[in-house]
Each structure stands twice: as structure tokens, then as C-alpha cells.
C-alpha positions in Angstrom: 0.0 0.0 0.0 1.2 3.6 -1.0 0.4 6.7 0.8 0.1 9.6 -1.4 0.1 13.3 -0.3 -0.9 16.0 -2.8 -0.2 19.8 -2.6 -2.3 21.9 -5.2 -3.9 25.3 -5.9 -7.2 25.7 -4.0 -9.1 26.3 -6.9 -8.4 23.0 -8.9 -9.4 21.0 -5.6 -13.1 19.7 -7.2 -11.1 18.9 -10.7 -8.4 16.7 -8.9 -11.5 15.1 -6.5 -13.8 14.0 -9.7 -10.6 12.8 -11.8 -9.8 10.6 -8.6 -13.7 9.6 -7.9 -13.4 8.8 -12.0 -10.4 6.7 -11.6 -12.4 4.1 -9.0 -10.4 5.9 -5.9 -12.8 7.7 -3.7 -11.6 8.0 -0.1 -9.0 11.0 0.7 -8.5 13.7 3.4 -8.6 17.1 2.1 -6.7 20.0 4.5 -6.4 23.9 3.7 -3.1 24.5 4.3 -0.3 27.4 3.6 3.3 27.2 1.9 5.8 28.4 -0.6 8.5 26.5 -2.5 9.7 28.0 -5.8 7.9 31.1 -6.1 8.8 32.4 -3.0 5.6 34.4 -2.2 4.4 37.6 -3.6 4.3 41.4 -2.3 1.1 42.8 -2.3 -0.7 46.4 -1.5 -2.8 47.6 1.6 -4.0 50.4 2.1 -0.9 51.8 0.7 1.4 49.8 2.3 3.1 46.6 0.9 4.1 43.5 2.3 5.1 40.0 1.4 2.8 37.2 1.6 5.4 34.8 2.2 2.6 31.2 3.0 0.4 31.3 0.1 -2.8 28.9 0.3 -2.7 25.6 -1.0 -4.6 22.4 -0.4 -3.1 19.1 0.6 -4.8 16.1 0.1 -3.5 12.3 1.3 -5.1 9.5 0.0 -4.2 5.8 0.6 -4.1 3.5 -2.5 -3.0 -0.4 -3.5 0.5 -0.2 -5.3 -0.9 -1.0 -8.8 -3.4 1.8 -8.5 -0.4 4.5 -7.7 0.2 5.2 -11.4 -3.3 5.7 -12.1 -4.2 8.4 -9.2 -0.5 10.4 -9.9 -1.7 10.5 -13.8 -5.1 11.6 -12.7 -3.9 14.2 -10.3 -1.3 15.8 -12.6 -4.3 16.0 -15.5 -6.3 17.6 -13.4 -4.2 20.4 -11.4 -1.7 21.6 -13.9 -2.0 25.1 -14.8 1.7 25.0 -16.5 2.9 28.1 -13.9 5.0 28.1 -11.3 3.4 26.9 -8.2 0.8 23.9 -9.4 2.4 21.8 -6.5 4.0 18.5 -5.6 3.4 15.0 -5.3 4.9 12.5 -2.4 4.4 8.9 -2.4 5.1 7.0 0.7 5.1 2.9 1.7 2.4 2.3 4.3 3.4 -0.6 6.3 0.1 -1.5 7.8 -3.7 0.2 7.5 -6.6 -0.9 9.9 -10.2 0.1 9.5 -11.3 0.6 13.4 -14.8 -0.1 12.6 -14.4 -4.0 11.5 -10.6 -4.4 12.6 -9.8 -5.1 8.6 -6.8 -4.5 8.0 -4.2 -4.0 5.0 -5.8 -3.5 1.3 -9.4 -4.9 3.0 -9.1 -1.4 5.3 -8.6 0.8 2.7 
């Protein structure tokens, strides 16, 4: 089992969801969360006044998947949220070692 953790521009959040749900993977945790790599922020003007915005907003999502389906979600993810400019996000895969569903006490690809 893989553990995949997706960073992405907030507005391409319901495009990456319904190419997922389309490729037969459904369950993920969505967060709103704030960073920079590359593009180091931006400056912008208040009242006046500017000042760097160094965390801009992104969302992560993490979804779990079986190892043959990890191709499938990364090609449906990078359809889906690239823009082509700087900033579209990143993509870390991850082994999982073990997965339980508390619920039933499945466990491994029978949790997921």
C-alpha cells in the first residue's frame, strides 16, 4: 500500500476530486493549508502599504491506495491540477506498512 500526499492550488481541488472519484479511488482527506516552494511568495498592496505574503494557500490532500493503482491516481492528479505556472504543487508517495479500519478491525488492502 502507498500513501500519497498531494499539494495543489485551491481552486483545482473539485477537478483533482472527480478525476480521482473517476479513476475508481474515492476515499482522501482534504486540509487547507499554507506554503511556498519556488515562487517564494508575492508582495502585495494595503492600504498603501506593501508586504510579502510569504505562506500562500494551497490544499493538501492524502489519499491511501493499493501499489498498482499509484500510477493511475498520480496520472489523474497531474491532468487535473496543472495550470503550466509556477506553483501547481508536488506529489509524495510513501510505503504504508500496515492500514486498519477501526470499525471492523480489517486490516491492510481490506481497510482501505
Amino acid at each position: 500500500m502507498k500513501k500519497i500526499e498531494v499539494i495543489i492550488k485551491p481552486f483545482k481541488l473539485e477537478d483533482v476530486k472527480d478525476a480521482l472519484v473517476e479513476a475508481g479511488i474515492t476515499g482522501m482527506s482534504v486540509y487547507d493549508v499554507k506554503g511556498y516552494g519556488r515562487q517564494q511568495g508575492h508582495s502585495e498592496l494595503y492600504r498603501g502599504a506593501e508586504y510579502v505574503v510569504d505562506f500562500l494557500p494551497k490544499i493538501k490532500i492524502d489519499l491511501v491506495v493499493q501499489e498498482d493503482m499509484v500510477d493511475v491516481a498520480i496520472d489523474a492528479i497531474v491532468n487535473s491540477a496543472k495550470t503550466g505556472k509556477i506553483g501547481d504543487g508536488k506529489i509524495f508517495v510513501s510505503s504504508l506498512d500496515e492500514v486498519v479500519r477501526i470499525r471492523t478491525e480489517e486490516k491492510g488492502a481490506d481497510a482501505i
